[in-house]
C-alpha positions as CSV (number, residue, x, y, z in Angstrom):
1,X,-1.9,-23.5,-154.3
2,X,-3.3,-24.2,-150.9
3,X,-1.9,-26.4,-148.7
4,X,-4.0,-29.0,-146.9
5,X,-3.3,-28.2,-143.1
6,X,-1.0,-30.8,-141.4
7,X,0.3,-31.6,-144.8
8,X,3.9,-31.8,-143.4
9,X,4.9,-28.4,-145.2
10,X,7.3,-26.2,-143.5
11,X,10.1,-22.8,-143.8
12,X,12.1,-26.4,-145.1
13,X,10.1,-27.6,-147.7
14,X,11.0,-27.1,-151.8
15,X,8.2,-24.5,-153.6
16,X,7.6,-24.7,-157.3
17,X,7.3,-20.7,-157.8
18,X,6.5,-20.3,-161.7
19,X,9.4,-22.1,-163.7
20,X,11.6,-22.1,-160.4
21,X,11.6,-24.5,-157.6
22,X,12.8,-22.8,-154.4
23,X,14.8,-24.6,-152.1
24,X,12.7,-23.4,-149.2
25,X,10.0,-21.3,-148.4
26,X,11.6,-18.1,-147.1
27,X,12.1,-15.1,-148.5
28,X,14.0,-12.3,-147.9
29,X,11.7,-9.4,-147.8
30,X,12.2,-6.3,-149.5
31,X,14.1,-3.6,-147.2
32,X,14.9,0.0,-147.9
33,X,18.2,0.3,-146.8
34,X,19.5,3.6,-148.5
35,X,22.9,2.5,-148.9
36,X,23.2,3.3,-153.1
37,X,25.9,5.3,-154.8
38,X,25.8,8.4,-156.9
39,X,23.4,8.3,-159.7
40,X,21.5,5.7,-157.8
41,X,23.7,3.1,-158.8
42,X,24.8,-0.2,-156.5
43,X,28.0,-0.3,-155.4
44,X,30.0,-3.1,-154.2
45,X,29.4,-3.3,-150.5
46,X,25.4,-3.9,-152.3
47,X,26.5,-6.8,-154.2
48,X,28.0,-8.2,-151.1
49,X,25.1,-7.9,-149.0
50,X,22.7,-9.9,-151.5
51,X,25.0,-12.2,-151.8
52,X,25.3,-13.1,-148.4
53,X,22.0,-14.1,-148.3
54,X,21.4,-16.1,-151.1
55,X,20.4,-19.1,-149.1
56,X,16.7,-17.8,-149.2
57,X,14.4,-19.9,-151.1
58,X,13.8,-16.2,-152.9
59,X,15.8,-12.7,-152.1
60,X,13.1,-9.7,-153.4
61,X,15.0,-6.6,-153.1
62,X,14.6,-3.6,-152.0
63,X,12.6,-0.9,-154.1
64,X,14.6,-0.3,-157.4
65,X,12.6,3.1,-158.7
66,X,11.4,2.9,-162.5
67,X,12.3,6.4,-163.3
68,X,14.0,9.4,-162.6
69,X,10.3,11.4,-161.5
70,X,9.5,8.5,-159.0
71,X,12.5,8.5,-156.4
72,X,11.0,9.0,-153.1
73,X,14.3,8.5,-150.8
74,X,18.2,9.4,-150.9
75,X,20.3,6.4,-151.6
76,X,17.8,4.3,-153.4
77,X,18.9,2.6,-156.2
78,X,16.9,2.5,-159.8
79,X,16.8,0.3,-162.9
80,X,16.3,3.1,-165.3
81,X,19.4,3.8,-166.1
82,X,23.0,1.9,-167.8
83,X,24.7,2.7,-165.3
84,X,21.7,1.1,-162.2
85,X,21.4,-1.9,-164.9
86,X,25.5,-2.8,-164.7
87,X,25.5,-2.0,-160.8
88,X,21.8,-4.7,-160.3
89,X,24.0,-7.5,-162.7
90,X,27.1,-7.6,-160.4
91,X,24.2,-8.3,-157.9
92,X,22.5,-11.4,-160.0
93,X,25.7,-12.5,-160.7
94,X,27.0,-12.9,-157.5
95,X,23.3,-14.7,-156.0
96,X,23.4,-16.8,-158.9
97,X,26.8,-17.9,-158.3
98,X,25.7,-18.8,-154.6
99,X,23.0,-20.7,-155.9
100,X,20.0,-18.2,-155.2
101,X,17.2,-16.7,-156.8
102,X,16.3,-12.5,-157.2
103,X,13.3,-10.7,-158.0
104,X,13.8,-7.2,-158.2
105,X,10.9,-5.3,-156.8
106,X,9.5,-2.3,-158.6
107,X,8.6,1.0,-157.2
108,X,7.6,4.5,-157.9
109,X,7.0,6.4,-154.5
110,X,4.5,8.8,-155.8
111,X,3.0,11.3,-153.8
112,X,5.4,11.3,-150.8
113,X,8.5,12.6,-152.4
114,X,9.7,15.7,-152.6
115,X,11.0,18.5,-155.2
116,X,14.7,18.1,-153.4
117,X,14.9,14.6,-154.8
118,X,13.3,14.7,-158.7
119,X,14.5,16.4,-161.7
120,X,14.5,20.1,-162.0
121,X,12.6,20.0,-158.4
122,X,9.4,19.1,-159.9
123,X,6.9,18.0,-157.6
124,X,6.4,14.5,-156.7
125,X,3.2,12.8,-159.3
126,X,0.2,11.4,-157.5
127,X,-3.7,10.3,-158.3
128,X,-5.0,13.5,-156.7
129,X,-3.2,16.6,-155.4
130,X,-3.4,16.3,-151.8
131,X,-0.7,16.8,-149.2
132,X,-0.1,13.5,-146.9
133,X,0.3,14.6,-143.7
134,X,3.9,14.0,-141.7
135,X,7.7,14.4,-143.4
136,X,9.5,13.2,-145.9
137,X,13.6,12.4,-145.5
138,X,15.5,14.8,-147.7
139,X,19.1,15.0,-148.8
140,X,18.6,18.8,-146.6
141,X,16.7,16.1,-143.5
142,X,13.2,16.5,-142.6
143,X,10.9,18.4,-144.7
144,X,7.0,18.6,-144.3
145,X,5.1,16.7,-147.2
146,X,4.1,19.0,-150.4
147,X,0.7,18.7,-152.3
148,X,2.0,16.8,-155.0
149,X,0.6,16.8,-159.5
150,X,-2.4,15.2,-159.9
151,X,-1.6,13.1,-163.0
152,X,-3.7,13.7,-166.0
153,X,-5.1,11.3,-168.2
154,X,-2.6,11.9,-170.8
155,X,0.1,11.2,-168.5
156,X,-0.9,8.1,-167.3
157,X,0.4,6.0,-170.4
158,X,4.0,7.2,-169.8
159,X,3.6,6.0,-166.5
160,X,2.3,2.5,-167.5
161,X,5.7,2.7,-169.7
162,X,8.2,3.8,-167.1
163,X,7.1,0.2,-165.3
164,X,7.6,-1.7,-168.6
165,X,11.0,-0.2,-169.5
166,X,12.0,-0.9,-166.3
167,X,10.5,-4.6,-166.2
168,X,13.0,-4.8,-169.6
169,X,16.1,-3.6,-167.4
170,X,15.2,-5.6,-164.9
171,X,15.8,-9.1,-167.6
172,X,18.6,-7.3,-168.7
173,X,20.2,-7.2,-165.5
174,X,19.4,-10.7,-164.9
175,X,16.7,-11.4,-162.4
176,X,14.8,-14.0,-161.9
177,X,11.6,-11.6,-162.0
178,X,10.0,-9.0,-160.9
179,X,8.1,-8.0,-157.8
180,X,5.4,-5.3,-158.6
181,X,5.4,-2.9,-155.7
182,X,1.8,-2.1,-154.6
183,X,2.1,-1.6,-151.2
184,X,3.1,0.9,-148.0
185,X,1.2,4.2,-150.0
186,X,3.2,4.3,-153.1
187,X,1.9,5.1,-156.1
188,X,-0.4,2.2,-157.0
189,X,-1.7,2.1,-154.0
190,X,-2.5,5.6,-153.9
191,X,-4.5,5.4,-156.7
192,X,-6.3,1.7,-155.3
193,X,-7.1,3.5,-151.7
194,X,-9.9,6.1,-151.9
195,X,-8.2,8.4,-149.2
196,X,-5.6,9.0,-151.5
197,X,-7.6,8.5,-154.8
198,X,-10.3,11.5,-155.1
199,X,-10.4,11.5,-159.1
200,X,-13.5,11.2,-160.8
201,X,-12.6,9.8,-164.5
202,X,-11.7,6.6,-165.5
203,X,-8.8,6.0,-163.0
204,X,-11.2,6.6,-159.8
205,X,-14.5,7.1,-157.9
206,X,-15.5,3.3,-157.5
207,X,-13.1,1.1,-157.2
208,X,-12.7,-1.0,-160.5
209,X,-11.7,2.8,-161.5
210,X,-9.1,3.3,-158.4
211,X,-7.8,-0.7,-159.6
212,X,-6.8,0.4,-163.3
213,X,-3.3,1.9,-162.8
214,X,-2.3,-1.4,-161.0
215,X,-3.7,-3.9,-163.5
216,X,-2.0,-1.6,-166.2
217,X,0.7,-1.6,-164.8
218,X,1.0,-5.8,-164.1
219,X,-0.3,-6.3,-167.5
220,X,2.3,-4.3,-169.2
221,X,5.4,-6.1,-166.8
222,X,3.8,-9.5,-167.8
223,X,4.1,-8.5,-171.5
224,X,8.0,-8.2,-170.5
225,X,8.3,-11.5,-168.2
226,X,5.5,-13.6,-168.6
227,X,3.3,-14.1,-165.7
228,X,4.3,-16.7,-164.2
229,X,8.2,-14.4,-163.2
230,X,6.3,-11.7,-161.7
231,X,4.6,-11.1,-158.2
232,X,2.9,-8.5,-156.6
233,X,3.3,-6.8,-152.9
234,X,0.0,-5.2,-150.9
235,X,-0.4,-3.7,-147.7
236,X,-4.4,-3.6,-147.0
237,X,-3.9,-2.9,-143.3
238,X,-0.8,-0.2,-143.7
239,X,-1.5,3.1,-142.9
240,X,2.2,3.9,-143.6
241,X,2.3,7.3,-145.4
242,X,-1.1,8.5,-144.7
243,X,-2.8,5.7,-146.4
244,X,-6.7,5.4,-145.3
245,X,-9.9,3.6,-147.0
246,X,-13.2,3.4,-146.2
247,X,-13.6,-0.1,-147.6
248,X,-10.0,-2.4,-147.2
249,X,-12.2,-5.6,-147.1
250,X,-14.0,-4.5,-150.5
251,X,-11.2,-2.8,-152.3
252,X,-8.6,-5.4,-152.1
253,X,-10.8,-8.0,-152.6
254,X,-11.2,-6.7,-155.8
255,X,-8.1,-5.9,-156.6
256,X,-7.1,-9.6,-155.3
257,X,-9.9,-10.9,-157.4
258,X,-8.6,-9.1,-160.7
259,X,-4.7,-10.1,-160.0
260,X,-5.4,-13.3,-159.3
261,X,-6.5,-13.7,-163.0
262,X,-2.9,-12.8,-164.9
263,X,-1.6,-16.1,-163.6
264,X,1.1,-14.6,-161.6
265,X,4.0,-16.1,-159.7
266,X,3.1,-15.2,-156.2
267,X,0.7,-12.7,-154.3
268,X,3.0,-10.7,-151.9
269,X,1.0,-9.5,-148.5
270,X,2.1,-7.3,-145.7
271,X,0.2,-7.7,-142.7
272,X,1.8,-4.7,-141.4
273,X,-0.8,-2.1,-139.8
274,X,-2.8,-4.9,-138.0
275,X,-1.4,-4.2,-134.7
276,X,-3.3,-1.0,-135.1
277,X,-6.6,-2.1,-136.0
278,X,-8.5,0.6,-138.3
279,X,-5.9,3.0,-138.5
280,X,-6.0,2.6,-142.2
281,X,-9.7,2.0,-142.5
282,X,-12.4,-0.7,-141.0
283,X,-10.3,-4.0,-139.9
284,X,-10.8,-7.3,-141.8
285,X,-9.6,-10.7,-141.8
286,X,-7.0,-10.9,-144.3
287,X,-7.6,-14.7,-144.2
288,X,-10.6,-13.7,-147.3
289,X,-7.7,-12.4,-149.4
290,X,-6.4,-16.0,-149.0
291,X,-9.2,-17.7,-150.2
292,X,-9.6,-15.1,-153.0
293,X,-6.0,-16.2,-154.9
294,X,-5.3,-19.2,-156.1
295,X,-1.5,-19.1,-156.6
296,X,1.5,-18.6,-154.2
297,X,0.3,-16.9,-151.4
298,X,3.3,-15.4,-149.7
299,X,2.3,-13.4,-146.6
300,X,4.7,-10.9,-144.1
301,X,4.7,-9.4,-140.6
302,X,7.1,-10.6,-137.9
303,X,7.1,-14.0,-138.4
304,X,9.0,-16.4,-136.4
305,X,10.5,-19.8,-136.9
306,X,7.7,-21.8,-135.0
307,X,4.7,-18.8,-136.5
308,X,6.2,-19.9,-139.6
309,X,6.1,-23.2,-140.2
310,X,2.4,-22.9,-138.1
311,X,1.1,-20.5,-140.8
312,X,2.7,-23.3,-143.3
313,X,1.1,-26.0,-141.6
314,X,-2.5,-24.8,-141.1
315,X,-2.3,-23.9,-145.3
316,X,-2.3,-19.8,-144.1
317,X,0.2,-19.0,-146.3
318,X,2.8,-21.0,-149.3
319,X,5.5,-19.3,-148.3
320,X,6.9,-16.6,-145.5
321,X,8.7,-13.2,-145.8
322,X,11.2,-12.4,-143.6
323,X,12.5,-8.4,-143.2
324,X,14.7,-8.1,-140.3
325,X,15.4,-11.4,-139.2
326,X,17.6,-11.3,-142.8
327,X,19.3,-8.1,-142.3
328,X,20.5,-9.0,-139.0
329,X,21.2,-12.5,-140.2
330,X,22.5,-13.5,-143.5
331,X,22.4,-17.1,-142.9
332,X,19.1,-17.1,-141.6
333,X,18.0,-20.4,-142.9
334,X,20.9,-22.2,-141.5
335,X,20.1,-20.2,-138.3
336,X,16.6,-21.7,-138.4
337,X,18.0,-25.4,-139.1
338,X,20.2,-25.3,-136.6
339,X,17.7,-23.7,-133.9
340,X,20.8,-21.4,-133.3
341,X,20.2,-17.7,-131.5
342,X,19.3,-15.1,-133.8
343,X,21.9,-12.1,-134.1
344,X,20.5,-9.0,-132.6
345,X,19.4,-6.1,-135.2
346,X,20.6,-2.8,-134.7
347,X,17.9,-0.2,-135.8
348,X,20.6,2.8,-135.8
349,X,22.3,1.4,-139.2
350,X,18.7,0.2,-140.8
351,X,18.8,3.3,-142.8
352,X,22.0,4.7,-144.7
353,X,25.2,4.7,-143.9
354,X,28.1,1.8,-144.7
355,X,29.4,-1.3,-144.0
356,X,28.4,-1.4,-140.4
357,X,24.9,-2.9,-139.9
358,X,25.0,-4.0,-143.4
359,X,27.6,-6.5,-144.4
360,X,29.1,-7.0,-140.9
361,X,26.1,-9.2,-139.2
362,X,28.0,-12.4,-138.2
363,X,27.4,-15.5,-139.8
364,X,27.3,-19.0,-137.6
365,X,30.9,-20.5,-139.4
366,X,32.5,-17.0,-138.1
């Protein structure tokens, strides 16, 4: 899918994205925003928020969880249940009717949950059973990390299903397609990066072992969408959530290598953690990933109008991700069109709360 650089592709230009073509090449990045009612259902003040921003050439949302066992945060909503499933169609609905597509990105949070916030207060499921260092957010606030389950082998099929079931919630409740969420030391990547990933059977030790939860896993949502509706988010330079590995430039290669394979819709990378070179492990040039996949590349990690369109330009990237800039700014493409100031974020409301920070940002005919 590469461009050719100079090829007069911009934030502006159309994108064919499996059977969709996007009006422009902006998405709104996935955002946890903790904002979901009881029984981790959306609420209305939700559907109002995604709608507001349907101009995006693609809205991924935030994390929906694909079961009960792999909540990681209060106020996050799910797709395993009727109830999340009615609550994520009043959200399709109302980006459709604005003319807008919606992936719905898939997540189980693994290791860096806590008892508080899964059934019966079991303890949170993980590759190996060690204890991230730092704290978890708790309905009770701030509690230490606990050494979470190792999963066994005979558990790993149910996980495989959990992200299948929810893949068929996910068409049920009317989405475009699905984001697979392999990034920021959740579970899949747990089990792809060796500091979390200490096994030694068939899902770790060397990394085409450490890979085989992840290509489960896409292979069993493409069975539900077809490839060609489902993308996938990384984060090789994140060390968000205690996330180390003594290879990056080898292991996602790999991993970028095997993906590439299933056809899918778009390859979603954060480039979040390169302001701290080698926190997570040895540095590299993420630029190999690029020339590794041959589909959408979508890329993420404080972009800017004029980055943008540069990364565009020079064939970098297919297509940006946003995170911020669209909270603060609903109309963000308009924003962009116009050259018009940004609005100003407030980082007190990122995380829970109501209306304010969330639904309020001003848009530029207000």
């Amino acid at each position: 899918m590469r461009t050719s650089p100079d090829s007069g592709i911009d934030l502006f230009s159309p994108i064919r994205l499996g059977p969709y073509t996007l009006n422009n090449r902006m998405a709104m990045a996935p955002m946890t925003r903790n904002r979901a009612g009881a029984g981790n259902v959306l609420q209305p003040m939700n559907v109002e928020y995604y709608a507001q921003r349907a101009s995006a050439g693609l809205i991924i949302t935030e994390g929906a969880q694909v079961a009960a066992d792999a909540v990681g945060y209060p106020g996050t909503p799910g797709i395993h249940s009727p109830e999340q499933v009615a609550g994520w169609q009043n959200v399709t609905g109302a980006v459709h009717a604005r003319g807008g597509r919606i992936f719905l990105q898939l997540w189980h949070c693994g290791r860096v949950s806590h008892p508080s916030l899964l059934p019966d207060g079991m303890l949170p499921l993980a590759p190996s059973a060690i204890k991230p260092r730092g704290e978890v957010y708790t309905p009770e606030g701030m509690k230490p990390f606990v050494t979470p389950h190792a999963l066994t082998l005979g558990e790993m099929p149910g996980i495989i299903e959990q992200y299948r079931s929810a893949a068929g919630n996910a068409l049920e409740a009317g989405f475009d397609g699905v984001e697979i969420h392999g990034a920021n030391g959740y579970l899949l990547d747990q089990f792809l990066r060796d500091g979390s990933n200490r096994r030694g059977d068939a899902y770790g030790g060397p990394v085409a072992h450490r890979a085989r939860l992840m290509l489960e896993v896409t292979g069993a949502v493409c069975e539900v969408w077809g490839a060609d509706r489902v993308g996938i988010r990384l984060s090789p330079l994140q060390p968000f959530n205690d996330m180390r590995d003594t290879n990056p430039e080898a292991t996602f290669s790999y991993a970028v290598e095997q993906l590439d394979r299933f056809g899918l819709a778009y390859l979603h990378i954060t480039e979040m953690g390169k302001e701290a070179p080698g926190a997570a492990g040895p540095a590299f040039d993420l630029a190999k990933l690029r020339e590794i996949w041959r589909g959408v590349y979508m890329t993420n990690g404080g972009y800017t109008l004029e980055t943008g369109n540069a990364a565009l330009a020079k064939g970098d990237a297919d297509m940006i991700s946003f995170g911020v800039p669209f909270l603060a700014n609903p109309d963000l493409p308009e924003r962009f069109a116009q050259g018009a100031p940004l609005n100003k974020a407030d980082p007190a409301t990122f995380y829970g709360g109501g209306e304010q920070g969330y639904i309020d940002y001003p848009l530029l005919s207000t």
